[in-house]
N, C-alpha and C positions, 0 to 999 in steps of 0.2 A: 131118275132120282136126282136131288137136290144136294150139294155138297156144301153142309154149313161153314159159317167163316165162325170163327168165336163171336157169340151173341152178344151183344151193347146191353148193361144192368142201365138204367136212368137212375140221376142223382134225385135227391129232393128237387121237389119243382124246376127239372128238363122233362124235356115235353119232346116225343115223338111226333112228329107227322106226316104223311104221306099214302099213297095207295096200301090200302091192307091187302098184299097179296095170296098172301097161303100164313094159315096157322099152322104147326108141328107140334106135337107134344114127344119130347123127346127126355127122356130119366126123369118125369114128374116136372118138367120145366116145361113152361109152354113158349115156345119160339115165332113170332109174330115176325112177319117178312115184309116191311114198310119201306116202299120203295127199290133201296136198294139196302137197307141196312137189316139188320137179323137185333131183335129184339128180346130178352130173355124177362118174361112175365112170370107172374103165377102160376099155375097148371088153374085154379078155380079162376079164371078169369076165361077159359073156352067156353062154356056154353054160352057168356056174353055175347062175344067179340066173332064168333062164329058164322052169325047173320051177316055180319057187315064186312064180311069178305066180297073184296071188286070197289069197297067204298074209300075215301079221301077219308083217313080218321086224324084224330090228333089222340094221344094219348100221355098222360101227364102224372109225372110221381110226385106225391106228395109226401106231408112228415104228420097226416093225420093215422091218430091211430086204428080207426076201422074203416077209415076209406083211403088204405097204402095210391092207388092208382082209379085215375077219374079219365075217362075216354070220352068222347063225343063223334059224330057226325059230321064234315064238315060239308055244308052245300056250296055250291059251285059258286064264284065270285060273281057279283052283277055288279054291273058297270054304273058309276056313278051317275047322274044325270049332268045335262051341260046346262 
């Protein structure tokens, strides 16, 4: 079992990122485990964010009013050309 630290709210446009390790849903809060930091979302944002457990995500709060928070995928860095 996992012992939470108190979960990080994101301000307007701060932006998580890092491995999505384990989702929680813990009292109606959904607790997203990015990296090493503990995350406190939604609860309606699991069945998203679900799939993309094991993936590099970024995750970003905004001050819109029906998209609170926008996530993406991120692919692996390639190297620029010489």
């Amino acid at each position: 079992m996992i012992t939470l630290s108190e979960p990080r709210r994101l301000s307007a446009y701060e932006e998580g990122v890092g491995d999505l390790r384990e989702l929680i849903n813990q009292d109606g809060i959904l607790i997203a485990l990015i990296g090493k930091v503990h995350l406190a979302l939604p609860a309606n944002m699991e069945h998203s964010l679900r799939p993309l457990v094991g993936q590099k995500v970024a995750i970003l709060r905004t001050d819109l009013p029906h998209r609170e928070y926008i996530f993406r995928v991120l692919s692996q860095e390639v190297e620029p050309s010489k």
